[in-house]
N, CA, C and O atoms as CSV, one atom per row, in Angstrom:
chain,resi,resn,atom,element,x,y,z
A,1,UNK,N,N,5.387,8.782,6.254
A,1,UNK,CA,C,6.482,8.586,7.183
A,1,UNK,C,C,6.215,9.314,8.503
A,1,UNK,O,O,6.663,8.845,9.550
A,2,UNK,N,N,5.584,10.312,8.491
A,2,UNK,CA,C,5.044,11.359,9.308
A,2,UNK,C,C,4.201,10.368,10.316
A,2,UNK,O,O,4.441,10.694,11.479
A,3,UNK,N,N,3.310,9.286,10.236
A,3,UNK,CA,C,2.514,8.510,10.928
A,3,UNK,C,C,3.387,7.603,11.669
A,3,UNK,O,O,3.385,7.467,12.892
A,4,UNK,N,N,4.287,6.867,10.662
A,4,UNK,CA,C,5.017,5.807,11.620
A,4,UNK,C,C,6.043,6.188,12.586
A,4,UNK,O,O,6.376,5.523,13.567
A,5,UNK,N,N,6.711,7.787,12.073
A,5,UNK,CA,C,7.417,8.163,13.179
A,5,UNK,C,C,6.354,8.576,14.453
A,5,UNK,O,O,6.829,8.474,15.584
A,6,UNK,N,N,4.900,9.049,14.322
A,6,UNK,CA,C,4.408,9.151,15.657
A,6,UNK,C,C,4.040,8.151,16.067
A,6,UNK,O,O,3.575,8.253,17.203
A,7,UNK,N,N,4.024,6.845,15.514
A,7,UNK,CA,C,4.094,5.337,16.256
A,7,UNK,C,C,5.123,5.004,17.396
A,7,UNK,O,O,5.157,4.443,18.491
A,8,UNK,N,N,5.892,5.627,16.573
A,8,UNK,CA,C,7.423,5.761,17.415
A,8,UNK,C,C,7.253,6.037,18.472
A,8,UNK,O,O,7.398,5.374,19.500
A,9,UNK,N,N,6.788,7.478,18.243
A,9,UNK,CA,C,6.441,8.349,19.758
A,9,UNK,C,C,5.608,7.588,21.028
A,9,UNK,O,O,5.772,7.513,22.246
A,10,UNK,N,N,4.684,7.099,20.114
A,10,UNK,CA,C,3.786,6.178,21.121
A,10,UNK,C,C,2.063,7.278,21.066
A,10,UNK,O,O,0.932,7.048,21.494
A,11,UNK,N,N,2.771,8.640,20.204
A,11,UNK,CA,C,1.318,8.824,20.032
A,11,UNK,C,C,0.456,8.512,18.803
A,11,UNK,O,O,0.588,9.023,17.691
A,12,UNK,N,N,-0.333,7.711,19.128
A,12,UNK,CA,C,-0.782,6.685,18.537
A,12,UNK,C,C,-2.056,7.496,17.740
A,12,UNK,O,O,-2.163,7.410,16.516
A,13,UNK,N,N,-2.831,8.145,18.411
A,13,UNK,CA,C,-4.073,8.870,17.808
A,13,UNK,C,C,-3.754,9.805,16.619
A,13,UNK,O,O,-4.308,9.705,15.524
A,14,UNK,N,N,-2.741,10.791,16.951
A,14,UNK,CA,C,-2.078,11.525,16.421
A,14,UNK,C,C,-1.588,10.763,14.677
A,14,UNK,O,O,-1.638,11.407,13.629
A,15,UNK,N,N,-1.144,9.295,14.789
A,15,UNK,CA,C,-0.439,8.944,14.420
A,15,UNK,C,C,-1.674,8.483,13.034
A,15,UNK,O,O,-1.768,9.030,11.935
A,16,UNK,N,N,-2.458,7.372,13.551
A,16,UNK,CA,C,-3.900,7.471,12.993
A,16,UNK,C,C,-4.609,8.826,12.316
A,16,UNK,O,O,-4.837,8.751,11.109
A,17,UNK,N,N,-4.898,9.806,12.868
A,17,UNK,CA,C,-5.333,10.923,11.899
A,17,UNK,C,C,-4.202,11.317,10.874
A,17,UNK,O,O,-4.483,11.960,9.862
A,18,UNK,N,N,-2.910,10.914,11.163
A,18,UNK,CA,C,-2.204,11.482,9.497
A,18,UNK,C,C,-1.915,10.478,8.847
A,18,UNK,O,O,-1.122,10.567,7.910
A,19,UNK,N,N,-2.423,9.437,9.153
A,19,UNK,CA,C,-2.545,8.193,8.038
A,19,UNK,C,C,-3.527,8.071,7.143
A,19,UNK,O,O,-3.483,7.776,5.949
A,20,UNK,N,N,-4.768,8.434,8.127
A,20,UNK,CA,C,-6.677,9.041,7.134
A,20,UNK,C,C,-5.949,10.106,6.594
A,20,UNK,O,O,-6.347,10.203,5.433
A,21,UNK,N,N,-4.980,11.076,6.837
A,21,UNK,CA,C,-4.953,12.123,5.818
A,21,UNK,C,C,-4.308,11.746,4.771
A,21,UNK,O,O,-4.822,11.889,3.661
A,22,UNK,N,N,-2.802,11.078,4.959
A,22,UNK,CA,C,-2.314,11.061,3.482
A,22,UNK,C,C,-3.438,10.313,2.557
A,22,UNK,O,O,-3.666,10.568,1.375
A,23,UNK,N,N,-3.960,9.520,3.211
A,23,UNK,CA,C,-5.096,8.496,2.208
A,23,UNK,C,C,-6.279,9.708,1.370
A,23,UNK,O,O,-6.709,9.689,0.216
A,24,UNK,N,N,-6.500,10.544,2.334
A,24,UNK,CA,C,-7.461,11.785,1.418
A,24,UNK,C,C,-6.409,12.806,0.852
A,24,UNK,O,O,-7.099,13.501,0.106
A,25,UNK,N,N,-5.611,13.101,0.814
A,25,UNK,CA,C,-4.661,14.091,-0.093
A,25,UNK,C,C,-4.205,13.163,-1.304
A,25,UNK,O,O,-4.433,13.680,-2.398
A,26,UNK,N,N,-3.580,11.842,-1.349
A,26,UNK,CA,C,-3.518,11.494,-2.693
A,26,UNK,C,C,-4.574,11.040,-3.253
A,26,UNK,O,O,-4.376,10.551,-4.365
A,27,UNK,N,N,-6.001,11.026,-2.742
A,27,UNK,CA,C,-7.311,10.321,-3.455
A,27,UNK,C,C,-7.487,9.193,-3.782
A,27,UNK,O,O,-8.298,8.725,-4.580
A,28,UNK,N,N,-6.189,8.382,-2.741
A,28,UNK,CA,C,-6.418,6.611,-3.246
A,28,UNK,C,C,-5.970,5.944,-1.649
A,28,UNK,O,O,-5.737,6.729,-0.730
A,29,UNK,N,N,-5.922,5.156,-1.538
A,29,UNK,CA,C,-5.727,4.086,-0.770
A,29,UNK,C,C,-4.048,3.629,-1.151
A,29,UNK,O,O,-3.608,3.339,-2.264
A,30,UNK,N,N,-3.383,3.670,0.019
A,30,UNK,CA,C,-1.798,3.855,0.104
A,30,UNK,C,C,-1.659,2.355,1.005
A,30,UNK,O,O,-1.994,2.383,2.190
A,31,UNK,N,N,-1.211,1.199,0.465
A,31,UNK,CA,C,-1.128,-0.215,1.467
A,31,UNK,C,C,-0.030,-0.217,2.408
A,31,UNK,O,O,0.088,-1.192,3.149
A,32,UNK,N,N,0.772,0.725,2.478
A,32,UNK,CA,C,1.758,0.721,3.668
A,32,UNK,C,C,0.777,1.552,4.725
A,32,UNK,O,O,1.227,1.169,5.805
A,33,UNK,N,N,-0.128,2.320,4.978
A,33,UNK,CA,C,-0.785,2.936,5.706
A,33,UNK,C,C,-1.067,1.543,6.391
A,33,UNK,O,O,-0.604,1.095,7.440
A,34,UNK,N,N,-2.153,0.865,5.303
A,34,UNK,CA,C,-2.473,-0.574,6.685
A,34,UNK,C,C,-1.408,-1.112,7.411
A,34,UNK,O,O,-1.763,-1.768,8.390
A,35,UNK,N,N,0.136,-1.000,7.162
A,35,UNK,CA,C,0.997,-1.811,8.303
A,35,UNK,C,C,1.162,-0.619,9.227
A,35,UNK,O,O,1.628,-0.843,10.344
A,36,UNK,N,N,0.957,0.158,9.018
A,36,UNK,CA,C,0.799,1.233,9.920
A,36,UNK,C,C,-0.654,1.596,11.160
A,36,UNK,O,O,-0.954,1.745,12.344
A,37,UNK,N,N,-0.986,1.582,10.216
A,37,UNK,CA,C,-2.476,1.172,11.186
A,37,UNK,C,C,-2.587,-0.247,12.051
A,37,UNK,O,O,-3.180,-0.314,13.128
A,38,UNK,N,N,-1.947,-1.326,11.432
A,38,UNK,CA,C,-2.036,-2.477,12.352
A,38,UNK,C,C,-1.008,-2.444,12.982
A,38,UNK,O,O,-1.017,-3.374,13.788
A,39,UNK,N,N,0.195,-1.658,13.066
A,39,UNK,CA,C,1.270,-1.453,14.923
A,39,UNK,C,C,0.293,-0.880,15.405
A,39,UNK,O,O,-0.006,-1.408,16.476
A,40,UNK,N,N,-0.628,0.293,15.030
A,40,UNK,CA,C,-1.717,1.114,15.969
A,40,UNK,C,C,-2.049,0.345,16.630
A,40,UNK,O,O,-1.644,0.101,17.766
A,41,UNK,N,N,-2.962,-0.245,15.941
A,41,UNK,CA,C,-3.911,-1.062,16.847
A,41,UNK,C,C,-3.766,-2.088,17.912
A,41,UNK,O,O,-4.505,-2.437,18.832
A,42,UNK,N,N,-1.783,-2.725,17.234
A,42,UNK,CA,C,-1.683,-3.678,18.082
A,42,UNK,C,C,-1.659,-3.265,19.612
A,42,UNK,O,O,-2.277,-3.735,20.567
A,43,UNK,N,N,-0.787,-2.281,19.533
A,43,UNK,CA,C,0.046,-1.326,20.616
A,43,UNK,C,C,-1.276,-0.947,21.397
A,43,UNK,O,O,-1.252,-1.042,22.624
A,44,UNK,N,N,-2.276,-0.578,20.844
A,44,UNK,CA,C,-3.619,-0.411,21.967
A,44,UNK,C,C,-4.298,-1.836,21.937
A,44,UNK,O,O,-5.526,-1.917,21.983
A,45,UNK,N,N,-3.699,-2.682,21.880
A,45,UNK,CA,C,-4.783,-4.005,22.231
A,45,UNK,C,C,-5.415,-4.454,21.595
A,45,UNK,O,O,-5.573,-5.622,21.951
A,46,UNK,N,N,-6.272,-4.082,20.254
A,46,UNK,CA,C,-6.828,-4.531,19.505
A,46,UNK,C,C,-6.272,-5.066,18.275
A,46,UNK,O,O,-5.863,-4.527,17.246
A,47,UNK,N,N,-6.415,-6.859,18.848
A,47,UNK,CA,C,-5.944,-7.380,17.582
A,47,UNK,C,C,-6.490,-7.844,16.373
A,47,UNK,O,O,-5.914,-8.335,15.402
A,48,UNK,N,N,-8.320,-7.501,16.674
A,48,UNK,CA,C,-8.736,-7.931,15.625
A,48,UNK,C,C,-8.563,-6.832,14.659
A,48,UNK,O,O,-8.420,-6.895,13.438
A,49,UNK,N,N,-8.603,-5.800,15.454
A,49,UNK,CA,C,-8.228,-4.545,13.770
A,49,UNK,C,C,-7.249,-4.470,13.916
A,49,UNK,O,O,-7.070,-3.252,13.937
A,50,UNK,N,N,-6.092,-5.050,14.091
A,50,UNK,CA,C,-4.973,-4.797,14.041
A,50,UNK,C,C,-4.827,-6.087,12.594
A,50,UNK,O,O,-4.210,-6.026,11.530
A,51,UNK,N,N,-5.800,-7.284,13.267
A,51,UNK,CA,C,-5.241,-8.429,11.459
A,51,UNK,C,C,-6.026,-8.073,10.586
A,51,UNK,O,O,-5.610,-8.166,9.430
A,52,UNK,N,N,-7.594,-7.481,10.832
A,52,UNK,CA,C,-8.131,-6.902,9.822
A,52,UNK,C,C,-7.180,-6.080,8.762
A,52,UNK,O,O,-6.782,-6.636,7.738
A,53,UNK,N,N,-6.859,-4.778,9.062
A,53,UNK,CA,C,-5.696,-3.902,8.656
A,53,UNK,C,C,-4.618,-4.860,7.699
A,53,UNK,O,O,-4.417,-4.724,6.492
A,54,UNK,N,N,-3.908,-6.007,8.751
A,54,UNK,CA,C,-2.900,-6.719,7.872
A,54,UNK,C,C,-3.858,-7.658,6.314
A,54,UNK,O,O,-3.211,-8.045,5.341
A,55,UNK,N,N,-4.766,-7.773,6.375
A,55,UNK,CA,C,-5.989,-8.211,5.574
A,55,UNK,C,C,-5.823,-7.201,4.629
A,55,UNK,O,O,-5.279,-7.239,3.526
A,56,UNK,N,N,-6.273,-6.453,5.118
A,56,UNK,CA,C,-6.394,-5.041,3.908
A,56,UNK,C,C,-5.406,-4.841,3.270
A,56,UNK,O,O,-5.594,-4.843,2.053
A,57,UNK,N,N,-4.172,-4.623,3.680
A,57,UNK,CA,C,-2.548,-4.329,3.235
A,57,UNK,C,C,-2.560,-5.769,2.044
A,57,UNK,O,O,-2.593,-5.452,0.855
A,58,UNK,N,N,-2.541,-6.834,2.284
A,58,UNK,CA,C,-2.937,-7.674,1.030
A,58,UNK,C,C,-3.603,-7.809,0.059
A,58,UNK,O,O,-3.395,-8.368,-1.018
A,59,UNK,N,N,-4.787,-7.044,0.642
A,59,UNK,CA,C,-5.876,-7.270,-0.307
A,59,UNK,C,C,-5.066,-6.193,-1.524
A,59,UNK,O,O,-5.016,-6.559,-2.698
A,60,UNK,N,N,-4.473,-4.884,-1.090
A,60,UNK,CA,C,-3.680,-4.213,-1.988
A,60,UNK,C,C,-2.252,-4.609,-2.385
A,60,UNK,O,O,-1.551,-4.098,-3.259
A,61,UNK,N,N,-2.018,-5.453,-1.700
A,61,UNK,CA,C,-0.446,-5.329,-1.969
A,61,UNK,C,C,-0.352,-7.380,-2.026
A,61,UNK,O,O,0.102,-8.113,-1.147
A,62,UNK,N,N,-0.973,-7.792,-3.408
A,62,UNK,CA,C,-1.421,-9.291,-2.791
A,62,UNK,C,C,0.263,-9.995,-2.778
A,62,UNK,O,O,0.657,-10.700,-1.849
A,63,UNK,N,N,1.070,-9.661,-3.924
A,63,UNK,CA,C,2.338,-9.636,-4.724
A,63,UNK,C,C,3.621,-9.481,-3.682
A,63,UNK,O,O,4.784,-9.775,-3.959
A,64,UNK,N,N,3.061,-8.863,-2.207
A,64,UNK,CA,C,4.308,-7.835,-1.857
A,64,UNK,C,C,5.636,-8.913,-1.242
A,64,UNK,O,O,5.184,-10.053,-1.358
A,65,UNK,N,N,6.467,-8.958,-0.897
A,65,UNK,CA,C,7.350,-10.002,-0.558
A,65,UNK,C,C,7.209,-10.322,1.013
A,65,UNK,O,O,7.677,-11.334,1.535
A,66,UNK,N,N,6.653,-9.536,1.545
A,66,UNK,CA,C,6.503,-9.561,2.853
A,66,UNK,C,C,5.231,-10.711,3.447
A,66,UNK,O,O,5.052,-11.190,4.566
A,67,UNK,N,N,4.351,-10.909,1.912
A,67,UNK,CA,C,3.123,-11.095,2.112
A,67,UNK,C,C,2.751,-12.600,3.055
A,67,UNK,O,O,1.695,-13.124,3.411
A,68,UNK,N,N,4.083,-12.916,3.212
A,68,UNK,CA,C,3.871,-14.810,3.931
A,68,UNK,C,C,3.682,-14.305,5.588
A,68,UNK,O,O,2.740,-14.393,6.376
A,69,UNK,N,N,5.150,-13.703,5.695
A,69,UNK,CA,C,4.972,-12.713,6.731
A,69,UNK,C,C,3.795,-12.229,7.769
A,69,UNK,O,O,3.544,-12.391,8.963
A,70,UNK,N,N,3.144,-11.464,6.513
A,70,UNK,CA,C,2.169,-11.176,7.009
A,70,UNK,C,C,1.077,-11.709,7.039
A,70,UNK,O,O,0.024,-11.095,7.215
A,71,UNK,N,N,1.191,-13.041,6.856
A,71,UNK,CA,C,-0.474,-13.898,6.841
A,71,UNK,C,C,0.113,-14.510,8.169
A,71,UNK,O,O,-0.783,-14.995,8.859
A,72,UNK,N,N,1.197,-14.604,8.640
A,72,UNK,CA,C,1.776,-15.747,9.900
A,72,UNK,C,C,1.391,-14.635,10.785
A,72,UNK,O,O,0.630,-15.047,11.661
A,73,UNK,N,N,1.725,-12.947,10.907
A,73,UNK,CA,C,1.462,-12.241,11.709
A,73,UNK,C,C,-0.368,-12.111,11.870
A,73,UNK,O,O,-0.974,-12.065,12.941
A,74,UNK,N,N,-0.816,-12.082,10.852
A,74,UNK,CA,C,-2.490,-11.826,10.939
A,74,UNK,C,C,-2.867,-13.274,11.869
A,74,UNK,O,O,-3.207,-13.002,13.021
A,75,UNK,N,N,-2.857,-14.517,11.588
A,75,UNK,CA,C,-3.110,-15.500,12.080
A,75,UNK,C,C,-2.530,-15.844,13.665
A,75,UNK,O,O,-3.190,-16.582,14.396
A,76,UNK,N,N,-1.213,-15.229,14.132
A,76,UNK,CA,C,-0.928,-15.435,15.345
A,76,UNK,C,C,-1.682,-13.979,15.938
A,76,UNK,O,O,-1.083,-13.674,16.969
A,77,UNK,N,N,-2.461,-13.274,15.731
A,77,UNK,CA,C,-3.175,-12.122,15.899
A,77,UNK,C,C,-4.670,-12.597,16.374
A,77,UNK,O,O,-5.145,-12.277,17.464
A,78,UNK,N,N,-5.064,-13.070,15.807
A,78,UNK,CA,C,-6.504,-13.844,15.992
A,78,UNK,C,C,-6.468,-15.296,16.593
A,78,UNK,O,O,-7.423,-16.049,16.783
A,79,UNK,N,N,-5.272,-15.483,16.821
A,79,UNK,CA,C,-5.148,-16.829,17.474
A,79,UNK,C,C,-5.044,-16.557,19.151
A,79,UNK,O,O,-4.725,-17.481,19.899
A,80,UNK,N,N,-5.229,-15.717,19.467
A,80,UNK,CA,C,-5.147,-15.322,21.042
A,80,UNK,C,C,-6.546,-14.316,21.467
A,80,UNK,O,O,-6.683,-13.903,22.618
């Protein structure tokens, strides 16, 4: 929660290094980090790691309810 509130902020780098951290303190891969990482990226311009990221968040979370969602957001991402 600590990451997406510094999304908030707009500091974005900041926001990115405590997303790599929670991912190394619980020793696994956390799939809300990737929707977190892909506002990062969008917000600086990069949309291919920004749908990559939404890619990843599926690849873990294939089930999640959001998941239509987020194939319409990955695809209007790479479509520009």
């Amino acid at each position: 929660m600590r990451g997406a509130a510094l999304i908030e902020l707009g500091r974005l780098d900041e926001a990115e290094v405590e997303l790599d951290r929670v991912a190394q303190l619980i020793g696994r891969k956390v799939a809300q980090a990737h929707l977190h990482r892909a506002r990062i990226y969008e917000k600086r311009g990069q949309r291919a790691r920004a749908a990559d990221e939404l890619e990843n968040y599926l690849r873990e979370a294939p089930n999640a309810e959001n998941a239509q969602a987020i194939r319409q957001a990955t695809r209007k991402l790479r479509s520009k």
